[in-house]
C-alpha positions as CSV (number, residue, x, y, z in Angstrom):
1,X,127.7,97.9,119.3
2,X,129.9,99.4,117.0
3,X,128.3,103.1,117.0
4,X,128.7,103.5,120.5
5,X,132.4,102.2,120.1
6,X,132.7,104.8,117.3
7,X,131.1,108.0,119.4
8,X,133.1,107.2,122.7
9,X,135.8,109.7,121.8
10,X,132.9,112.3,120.9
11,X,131.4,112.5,124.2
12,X,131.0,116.3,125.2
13,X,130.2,117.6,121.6
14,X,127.6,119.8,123.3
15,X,127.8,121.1,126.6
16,X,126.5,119.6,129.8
17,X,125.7,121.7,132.9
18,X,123.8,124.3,131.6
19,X,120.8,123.6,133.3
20,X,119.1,124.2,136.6
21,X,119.7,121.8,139.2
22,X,116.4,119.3,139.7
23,X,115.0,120.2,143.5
24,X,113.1,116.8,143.3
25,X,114.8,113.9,143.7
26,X,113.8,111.8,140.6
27,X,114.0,108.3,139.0
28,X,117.7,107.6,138.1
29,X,118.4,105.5,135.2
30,X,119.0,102.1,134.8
31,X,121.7,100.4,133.4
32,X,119.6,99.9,129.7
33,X,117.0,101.9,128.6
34,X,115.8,105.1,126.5
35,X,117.2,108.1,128.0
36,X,119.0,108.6,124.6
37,X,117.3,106.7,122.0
38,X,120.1,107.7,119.3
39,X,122.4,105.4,121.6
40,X,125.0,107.9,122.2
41,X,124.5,108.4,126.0
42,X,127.5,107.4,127.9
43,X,125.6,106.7,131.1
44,X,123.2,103.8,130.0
45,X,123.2,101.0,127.2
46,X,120.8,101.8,124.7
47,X,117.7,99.5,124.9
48,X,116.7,99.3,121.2
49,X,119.6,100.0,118.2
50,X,116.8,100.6,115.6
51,X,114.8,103.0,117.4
52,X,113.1,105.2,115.1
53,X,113.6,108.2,117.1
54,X,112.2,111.9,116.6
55,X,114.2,114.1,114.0
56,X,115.5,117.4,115.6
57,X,116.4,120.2,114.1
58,X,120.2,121.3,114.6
59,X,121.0,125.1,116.0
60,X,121.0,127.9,113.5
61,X,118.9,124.9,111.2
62,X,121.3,122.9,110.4
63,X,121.7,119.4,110.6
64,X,121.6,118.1,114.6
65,X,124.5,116.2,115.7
66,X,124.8,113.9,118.8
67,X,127.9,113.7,120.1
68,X,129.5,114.1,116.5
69,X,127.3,111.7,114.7
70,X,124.9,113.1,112.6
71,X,121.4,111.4,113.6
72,X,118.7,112.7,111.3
73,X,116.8,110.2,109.0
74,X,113.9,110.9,106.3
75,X,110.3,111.5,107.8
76,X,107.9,111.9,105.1
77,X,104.6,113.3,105.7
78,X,100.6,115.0,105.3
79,X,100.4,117.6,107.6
80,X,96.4,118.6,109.0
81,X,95.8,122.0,109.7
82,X,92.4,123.7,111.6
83,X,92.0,126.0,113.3
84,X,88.7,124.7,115.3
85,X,89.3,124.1,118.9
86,X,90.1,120.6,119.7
87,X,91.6,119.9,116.6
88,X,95.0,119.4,118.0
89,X,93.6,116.9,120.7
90,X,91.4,114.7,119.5
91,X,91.8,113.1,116.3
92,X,90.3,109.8,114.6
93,X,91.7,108.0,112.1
94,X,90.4,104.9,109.7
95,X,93.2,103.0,107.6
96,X,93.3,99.6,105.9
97,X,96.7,98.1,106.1
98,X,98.5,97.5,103.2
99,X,98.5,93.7,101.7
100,X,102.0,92.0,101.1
101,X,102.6,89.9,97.8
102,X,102.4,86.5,98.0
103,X,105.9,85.9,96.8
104,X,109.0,86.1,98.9
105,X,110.9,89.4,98.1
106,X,113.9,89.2,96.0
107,X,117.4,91.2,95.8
108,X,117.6,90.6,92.3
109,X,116.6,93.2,90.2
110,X,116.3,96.7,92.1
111,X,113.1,98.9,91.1
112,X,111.9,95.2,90.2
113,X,112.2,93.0,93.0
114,X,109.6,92.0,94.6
115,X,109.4,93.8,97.7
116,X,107.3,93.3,101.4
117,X,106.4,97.1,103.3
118,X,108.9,96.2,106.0
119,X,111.6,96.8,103.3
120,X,110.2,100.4,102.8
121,X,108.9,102.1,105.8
122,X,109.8,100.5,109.6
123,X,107.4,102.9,111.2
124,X,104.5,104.3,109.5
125,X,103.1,107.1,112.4
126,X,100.6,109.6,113.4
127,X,101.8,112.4,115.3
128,X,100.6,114.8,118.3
129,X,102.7,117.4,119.9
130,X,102.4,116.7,124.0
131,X,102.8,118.8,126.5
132,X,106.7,118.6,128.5
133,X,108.1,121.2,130.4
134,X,111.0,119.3,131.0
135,X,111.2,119.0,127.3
136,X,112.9,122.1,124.6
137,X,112.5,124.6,124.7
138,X,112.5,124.1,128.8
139,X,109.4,126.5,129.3
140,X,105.8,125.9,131.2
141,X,103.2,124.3,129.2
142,X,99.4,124.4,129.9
143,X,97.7,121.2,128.1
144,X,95.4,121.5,125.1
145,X,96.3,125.1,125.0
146,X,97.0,127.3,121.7
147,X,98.7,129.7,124.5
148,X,102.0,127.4,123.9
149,X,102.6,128.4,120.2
150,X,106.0,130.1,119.7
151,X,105.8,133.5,118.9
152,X,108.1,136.4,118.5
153,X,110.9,136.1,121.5
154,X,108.6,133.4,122.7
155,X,110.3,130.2,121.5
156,X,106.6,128.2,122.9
157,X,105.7,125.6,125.8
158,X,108.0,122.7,126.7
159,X,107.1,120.2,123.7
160,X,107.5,116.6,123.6
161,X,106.6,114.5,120.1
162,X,104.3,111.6,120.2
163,X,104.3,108.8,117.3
164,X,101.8,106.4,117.3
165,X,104.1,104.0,115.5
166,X,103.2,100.8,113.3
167,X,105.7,97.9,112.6
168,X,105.1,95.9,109.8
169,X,105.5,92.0,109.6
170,X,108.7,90.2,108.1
171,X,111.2,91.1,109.8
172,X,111.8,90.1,114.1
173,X,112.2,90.0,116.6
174,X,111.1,93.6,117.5
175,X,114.0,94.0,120.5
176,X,116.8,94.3,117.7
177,X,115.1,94.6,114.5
178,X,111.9,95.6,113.2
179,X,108.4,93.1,113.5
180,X,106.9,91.9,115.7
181,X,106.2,89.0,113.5
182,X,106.0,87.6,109.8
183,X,102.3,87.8,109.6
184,X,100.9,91.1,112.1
185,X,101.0,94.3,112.4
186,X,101.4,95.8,115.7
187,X,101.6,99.6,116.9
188,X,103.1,101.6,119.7
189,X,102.8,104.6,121.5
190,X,106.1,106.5,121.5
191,X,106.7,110.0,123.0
192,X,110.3,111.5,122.8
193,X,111.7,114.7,124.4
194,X,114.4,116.6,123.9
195,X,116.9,118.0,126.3
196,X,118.5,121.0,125.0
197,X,118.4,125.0,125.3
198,X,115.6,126.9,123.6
199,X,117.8,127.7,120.7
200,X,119.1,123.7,120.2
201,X,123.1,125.0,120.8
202,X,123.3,123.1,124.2
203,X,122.5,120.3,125.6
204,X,122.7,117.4,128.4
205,X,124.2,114.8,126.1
206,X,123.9,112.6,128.9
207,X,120.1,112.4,127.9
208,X,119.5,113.9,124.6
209,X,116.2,112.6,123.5
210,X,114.7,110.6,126.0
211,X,112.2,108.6,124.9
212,X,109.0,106.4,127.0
213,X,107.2,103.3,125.0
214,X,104.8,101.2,124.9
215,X,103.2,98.8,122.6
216,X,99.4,99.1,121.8
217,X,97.8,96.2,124.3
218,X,94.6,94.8,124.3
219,X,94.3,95.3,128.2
220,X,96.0,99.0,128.6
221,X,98.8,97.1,130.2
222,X,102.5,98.1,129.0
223,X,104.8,95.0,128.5
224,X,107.7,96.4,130.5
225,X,108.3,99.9,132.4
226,X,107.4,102.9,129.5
227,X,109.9,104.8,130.8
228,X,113.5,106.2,129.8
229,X,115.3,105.5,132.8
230,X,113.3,102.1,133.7
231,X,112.8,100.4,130.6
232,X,114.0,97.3,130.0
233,X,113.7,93.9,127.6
234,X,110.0,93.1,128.3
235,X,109.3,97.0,127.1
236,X,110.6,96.2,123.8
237,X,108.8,92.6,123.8
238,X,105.4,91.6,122.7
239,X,103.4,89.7,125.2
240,X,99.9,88.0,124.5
241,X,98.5,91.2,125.0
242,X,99.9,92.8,122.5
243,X,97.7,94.0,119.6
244,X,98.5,92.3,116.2
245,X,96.6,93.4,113.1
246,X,96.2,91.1,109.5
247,X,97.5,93.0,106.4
248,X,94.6,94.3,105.1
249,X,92.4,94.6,108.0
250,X,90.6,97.9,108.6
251,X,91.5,100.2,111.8
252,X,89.6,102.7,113.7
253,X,92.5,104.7,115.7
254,X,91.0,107.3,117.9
255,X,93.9,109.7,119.6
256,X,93.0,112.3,122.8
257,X,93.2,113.9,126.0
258,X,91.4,110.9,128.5
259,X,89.6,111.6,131.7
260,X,91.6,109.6,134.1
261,X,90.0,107.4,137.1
262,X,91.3,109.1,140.9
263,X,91.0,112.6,138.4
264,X,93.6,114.0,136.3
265,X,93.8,114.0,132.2
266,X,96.5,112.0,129.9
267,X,97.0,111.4,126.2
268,X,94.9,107.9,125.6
269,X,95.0,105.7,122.2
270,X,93.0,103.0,121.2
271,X,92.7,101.0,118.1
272,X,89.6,99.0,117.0
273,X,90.3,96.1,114.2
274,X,87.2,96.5,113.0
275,X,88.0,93.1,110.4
276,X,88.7,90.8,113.0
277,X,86.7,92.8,115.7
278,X,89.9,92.5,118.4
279,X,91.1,95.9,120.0
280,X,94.0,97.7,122.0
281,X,94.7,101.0,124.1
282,X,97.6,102.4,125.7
283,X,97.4,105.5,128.0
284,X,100.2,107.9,128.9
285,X,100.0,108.1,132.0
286,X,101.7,108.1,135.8
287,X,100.3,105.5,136.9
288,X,101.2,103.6,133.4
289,X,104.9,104.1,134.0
290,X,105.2,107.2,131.9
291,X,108.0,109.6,133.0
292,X,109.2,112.9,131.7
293,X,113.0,113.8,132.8
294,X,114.7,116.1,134.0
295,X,117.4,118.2,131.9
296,X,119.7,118.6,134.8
297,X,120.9,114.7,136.0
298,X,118.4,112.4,133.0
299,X,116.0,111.5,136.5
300,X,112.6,110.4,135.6
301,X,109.7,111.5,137.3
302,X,105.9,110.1,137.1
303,X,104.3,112.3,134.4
304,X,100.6,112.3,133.0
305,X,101.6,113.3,128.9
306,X,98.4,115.6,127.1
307,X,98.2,117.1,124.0
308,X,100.0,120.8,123.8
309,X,97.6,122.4,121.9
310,X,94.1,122.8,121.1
311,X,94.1,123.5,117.6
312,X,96.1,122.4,115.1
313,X,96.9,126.1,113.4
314,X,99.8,126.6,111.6
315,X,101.7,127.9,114.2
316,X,101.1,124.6,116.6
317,X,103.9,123.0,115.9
318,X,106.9,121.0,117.8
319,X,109.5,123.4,117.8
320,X,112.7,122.1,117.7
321,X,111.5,119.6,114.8
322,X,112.8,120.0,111.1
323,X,110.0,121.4,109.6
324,X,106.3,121.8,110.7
325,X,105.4,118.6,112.5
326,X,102.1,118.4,114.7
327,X,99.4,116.7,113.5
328,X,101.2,114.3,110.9
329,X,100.7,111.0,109.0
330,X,103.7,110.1,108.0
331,X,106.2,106.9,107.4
332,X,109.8,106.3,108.8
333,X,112.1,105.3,105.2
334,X,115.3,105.1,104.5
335,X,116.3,101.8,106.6
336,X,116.4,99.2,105.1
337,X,118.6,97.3,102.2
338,X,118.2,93.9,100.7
339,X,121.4,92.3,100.0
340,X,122.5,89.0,98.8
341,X,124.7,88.1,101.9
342,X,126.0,89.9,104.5
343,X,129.4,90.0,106.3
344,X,131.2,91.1,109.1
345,X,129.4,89.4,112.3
346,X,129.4,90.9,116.2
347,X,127.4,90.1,119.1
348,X,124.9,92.3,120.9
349,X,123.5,91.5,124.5
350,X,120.6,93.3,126.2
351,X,119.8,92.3,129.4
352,X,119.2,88.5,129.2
353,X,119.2,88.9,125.1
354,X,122.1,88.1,122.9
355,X,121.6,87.9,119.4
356,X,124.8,87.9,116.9
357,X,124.2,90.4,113.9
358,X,126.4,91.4,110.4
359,X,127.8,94.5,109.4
360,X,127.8,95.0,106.0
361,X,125.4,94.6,102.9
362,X,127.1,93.1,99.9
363,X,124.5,92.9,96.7
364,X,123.2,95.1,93.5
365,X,121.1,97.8,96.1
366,X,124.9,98.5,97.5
367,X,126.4,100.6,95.3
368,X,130.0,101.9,95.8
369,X,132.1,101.9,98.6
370,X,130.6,103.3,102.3
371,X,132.0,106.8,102.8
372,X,132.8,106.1,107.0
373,X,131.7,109.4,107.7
374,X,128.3,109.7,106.0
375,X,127.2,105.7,106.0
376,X,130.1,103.0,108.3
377,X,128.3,100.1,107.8
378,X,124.6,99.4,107.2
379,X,124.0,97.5,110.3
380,X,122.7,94.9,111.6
381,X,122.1,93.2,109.3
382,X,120.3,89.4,109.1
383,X,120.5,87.0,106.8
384,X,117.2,84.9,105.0
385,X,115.9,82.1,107.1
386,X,117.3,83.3,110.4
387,X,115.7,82.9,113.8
388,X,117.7,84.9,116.1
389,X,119.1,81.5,117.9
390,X,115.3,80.4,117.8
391,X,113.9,83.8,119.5
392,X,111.5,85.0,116.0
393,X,110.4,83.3,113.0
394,X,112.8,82.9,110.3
395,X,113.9,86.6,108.6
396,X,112.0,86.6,105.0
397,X,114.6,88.1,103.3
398,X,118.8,89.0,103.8
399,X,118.9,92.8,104.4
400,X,120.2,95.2,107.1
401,X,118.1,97.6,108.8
402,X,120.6,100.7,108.4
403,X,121.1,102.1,112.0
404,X,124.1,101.2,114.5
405,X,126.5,103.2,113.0
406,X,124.1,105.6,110.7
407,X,120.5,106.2,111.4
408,X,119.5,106.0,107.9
409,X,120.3,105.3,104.3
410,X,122.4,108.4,103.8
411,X,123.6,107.1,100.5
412,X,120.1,106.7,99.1
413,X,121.0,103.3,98.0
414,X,118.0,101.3,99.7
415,X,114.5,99.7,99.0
416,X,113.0,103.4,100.2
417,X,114.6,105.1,97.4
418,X,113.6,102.9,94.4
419,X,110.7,102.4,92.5
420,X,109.5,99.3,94.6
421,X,106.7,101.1,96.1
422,X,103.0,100.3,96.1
423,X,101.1,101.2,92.9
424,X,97.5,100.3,94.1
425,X,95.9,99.0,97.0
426,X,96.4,95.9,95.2
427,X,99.5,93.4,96.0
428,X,101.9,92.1,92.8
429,X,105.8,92.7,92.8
430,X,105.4,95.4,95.1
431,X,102.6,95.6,98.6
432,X,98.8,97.1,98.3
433,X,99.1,100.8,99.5
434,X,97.9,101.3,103.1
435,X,94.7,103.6,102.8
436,X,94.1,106.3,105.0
437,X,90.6,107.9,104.7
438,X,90.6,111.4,105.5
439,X,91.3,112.4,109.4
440,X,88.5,113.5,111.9
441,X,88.6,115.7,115.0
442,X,85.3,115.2,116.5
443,X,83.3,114.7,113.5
444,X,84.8,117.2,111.2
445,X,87.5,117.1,108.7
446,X,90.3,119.1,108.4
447,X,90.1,121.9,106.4
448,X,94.1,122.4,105.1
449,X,96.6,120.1,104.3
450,X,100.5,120.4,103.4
451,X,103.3,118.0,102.4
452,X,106.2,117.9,104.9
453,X,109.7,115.8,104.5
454,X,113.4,116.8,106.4
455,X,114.9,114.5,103.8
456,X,116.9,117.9,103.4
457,X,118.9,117.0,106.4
458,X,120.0,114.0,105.1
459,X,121.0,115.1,101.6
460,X,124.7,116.0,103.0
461,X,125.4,118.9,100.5
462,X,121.8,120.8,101.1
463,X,122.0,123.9,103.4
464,X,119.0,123.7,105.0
465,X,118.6,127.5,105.8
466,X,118.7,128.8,102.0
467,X,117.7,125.8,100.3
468,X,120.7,125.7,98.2
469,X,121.6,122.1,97.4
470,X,118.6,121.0,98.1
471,X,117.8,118.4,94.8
472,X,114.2,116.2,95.3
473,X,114.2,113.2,94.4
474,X,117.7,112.9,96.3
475,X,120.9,111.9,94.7
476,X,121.1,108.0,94.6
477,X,121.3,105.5,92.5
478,X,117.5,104.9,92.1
479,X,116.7,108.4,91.4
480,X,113.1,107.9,93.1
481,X,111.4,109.7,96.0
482,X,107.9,108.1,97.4
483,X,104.4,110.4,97.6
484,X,101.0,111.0,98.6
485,X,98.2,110.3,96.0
486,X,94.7,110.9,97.1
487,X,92.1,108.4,95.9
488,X,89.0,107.0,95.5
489,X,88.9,103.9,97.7
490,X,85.6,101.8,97.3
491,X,85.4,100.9,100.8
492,X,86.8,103.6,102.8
493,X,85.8,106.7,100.5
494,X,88.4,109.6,99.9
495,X,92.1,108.1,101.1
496,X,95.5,108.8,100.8
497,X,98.2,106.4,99.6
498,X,101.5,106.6,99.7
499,X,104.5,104.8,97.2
500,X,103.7,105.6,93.8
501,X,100.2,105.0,92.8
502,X,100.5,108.6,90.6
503,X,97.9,106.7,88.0
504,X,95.4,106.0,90.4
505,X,94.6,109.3,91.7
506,X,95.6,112.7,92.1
507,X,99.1,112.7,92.8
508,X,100.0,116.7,93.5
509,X,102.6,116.3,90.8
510,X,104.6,113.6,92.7
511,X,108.0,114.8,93.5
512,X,106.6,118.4,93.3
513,X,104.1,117.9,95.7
514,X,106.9,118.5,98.4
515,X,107.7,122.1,97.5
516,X,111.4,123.5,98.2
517,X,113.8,124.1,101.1
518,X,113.3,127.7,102.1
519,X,114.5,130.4,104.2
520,X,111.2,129.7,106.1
521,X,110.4,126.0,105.8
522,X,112.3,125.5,109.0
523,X,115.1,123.6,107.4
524,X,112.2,121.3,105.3
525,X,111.3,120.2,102.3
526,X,107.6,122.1,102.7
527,X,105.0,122.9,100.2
528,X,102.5,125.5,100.7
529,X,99.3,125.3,102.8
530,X,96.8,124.4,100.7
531,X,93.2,123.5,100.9
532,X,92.1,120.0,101.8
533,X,91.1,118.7,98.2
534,X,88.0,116.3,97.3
535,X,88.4,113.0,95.6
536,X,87.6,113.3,92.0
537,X,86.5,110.2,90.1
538,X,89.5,107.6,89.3
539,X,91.0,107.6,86.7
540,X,90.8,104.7,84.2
């Protein structure tokens, strides 16, 4: 893979060895897996190249760099903020997936090409901050506790991030791409830790961010070990188990800390298709495979994952994350680009996979020359019609998924950053909007909202401390930036949509609904807290 090739020469950036030695002997790692899902650890293969990893914040809040590569990408998102106990814990969601147009996309005509969701987002989520004390800042955490908060020389508990991850269809196989296939939805439970000093300047860049997985299965039962350091091919692939949702179909996703059989307590998830009346779970737990590792030698050790806080106050948040991140909806953009061919082919083996895929994009969303040190290549890349040597259904378009050798579209050139974004809930040229009626812990709404994105990280001449350079939307050649718009759905009530359905609801000014870069948005794009607004009638 070329990024690894590229970061060999890097290794030692940041500093190994500053940590306690592990007095249990733990779990070493495999040959493949996720102890570093950026791929930069020089002790095991990375399992997955498009991983759509946690952002971090770098030290002094700047941008975070992994053995010299910069590895942030563009997490747009709603944040929920309450103060009543529980919040934090257990949270319920209803959304009705988006529908794709019946057409093919095209490459064409950007801002009017008809465009399928895998081509904007790769990983819608919903977020929960977990409970790692093997995980930054490297402190004791009590579960479902408001006690872990930082405060003044208190930089909090040990945090880990949890992303309840969905993959759109179009675009497989899963193991070195993005679907799981052309037709379904299918989710997974992701948790990723982070394995540097309190203050982000040092770390075991042996194991950065380690990260366990596991798809959402209708029998509880992961594909392949969860774990970092065990992990392997039949993690990463779906089985007949796994969970697959229609476009359009409505889910129930319910999110909390689970009573385990033999005792103990572990973050649980389980999703009800209420359309087509099939559902999945996935608990993180022990005796599931989960691990959390050690910051010292990147061992694993059986861990039961619970949600950090009990609250979601505004002070509950992950905090090594680039901006405030806790209980988030939010969707993964900035990988992907449609092209008209692509060029440059190598070869990629995973275990007993080997796939061949392209390095460059040629075709009207490519503008200009790659600067190598923002955006190398734009790979891997797959052409229309291809099948992987007979491993996934035919790709539906020629594109590249933007992450071997720069974990995003850093030149703002892609679908993400054009106009091809949902305008409804209704299909055309571009998808229906995926509807997301308001959130739920235990009955009860949320009571504060506020719009969070660390596309500031990306933007290469933004200082993220002062906010100076900071433009929204960011400089590319599309000149767009996706938001929220709350409406009126007649099936699921008050929603939120995201794309750019500004003229079917209340939009929060669009781009201005993302507020500035501060001195104290924690290196974000962050507007204020605000009240969680009612739908008002729609607009005609």
């Amino acid at each position: 893979m070329g990024r690894l090739r590229a970061c060999a020469c890097a290794l030692g950036f940041l500093v190994i060895g500053a940590f306690p030695a592990s007095s249990v002997a733990g779990v070493a790692p495999n040959r493949i897996g996720q102890i570093d899902c950026n791929g930069f650890s020089p002790i095991q293969q990375q399992l997955r190249i498009t991983a759509a990893c946690a952002d971090i914040r770098g030290p002094n809040g700047h941008r975070f760099y992994d053995h010299g590569w910069y590895i942030g990408h563009d997490e747009p998102s709603i944040r929920y903020i309450s103060n009543v106990p529980g919040s934090a814990a257990d949270v319920t969601y209803v959304e009705r997936l988006g529908l794709e147009p019946t057409q093919l996309p095209t490459v064409s005509d950007p801002g009017s090409d008809v465009t399928h969701f895998f081509e904007l987002t790769i990983a819608p989520w919903f977020s929960m901050n977990l409970c790692d004390p093997n995980s930054t800042p490297l402190t004791p955490c009590k579960p479902v506790s408001d006690s872990n908060a930082p405060r003044g020389n208190y930089p909090g508990g040990g945090n880990a991030f949890m992303e309840l991850q969905f993959y759109p269809p179009g675009f497989a196989p899963f193991a070195d791409s993005i679907s799981c296939d052309n037709t379904h939805w299918c989710s997974a439970l992701t948790i990723d830790s982070l394995e540097c000093s309190p203050d982000l300047s040092t770390c075991n860049s042996n194991c950065e961010e380690p990260a366990n997985f596991a798809f959402i299965q209708h029998d509880g039962v992961p594909t392949g070990p969860p774990s970092p350091q065990e992990s392997d091919l039949a993690t990463v692939t779906p089985d007949p188990q796994t969970l697959l949702m229609n476009p359009g179909d409505t889910i129930v996703i319910h999110m909390f800390d689970a009573r385990l059989r033999g005792g103990g307590r572990a973050l649980a998830v389980t999703e009800d298709d209420v359309t087509n009346g099939t559902s999945g779970f996935m608990i993180a737990s022990a005796a599931n495979g989960f691990m959390n590792t050690s910051p010292a030698d990147c061992s694993g050790t059986p861990f039961n994952f619970q949600p950090e806080y009990s609250s979601a106050a505004p002070n509950n948040i992950v905090p090594w994350g680039p901006g405030a991140y806790n209980i988030n909806s939010e969707y993964e953009v900035g990988h992907f680009e449609p092209c008209t061919k692509v060029t440059g082919p190598q070869s990629l083996t995973i275990g007993a996979f080997t796939d061949t895929y392209w390095t460059n994009c040629v075709g009207p969303y490519e503008v200009g020359t790659e600067d190598p040190d923002l955006e190398p290549d734009d790979s891997p890349c797959f052409p229309f019609g291809y099948t992987h040597g007979g491993t996934a259904p035919p790709n539906l378009v020629t594109g590249c998924d933007v992450f071997t050798d720069a974990i995003g579209d850093l030149d703002y050139d892609g679908s993400s950053y054009r106009a091809d974004w949902p305008t409804s809930a209704y299909p055309g040229t571009f998808p229906g909007a995926t509807a997301q009626a308001q959130p739920t812990s235990r009955g009860s709404r949320y009571s504060r909202i506020q719009f969070v994105t660390d596309m500031s990280a990306t933007e290469e001449n933004c200082d993220t401390t002062t906010g100076a350079g900071c433009v929204m939307p960011p400089p590319g050649p599309g000149h767009f930036y996706p938001y929220w718009t709350l409406v009126r759905d007649p099936e699921l009530g008050c929603t939120w949509q995201f794309g750019n359905a500004g003229q079917t609801g209340n939009s929060f000014g669009g781009d201005a609904q993302w507020g500035a870069v501060t001195p104290t948005s924690i290196g974000a794009f962050q507007s204020a807290i605000q009240p969680n607004p009612k739908c008002f009638s729609q607009r005609r």
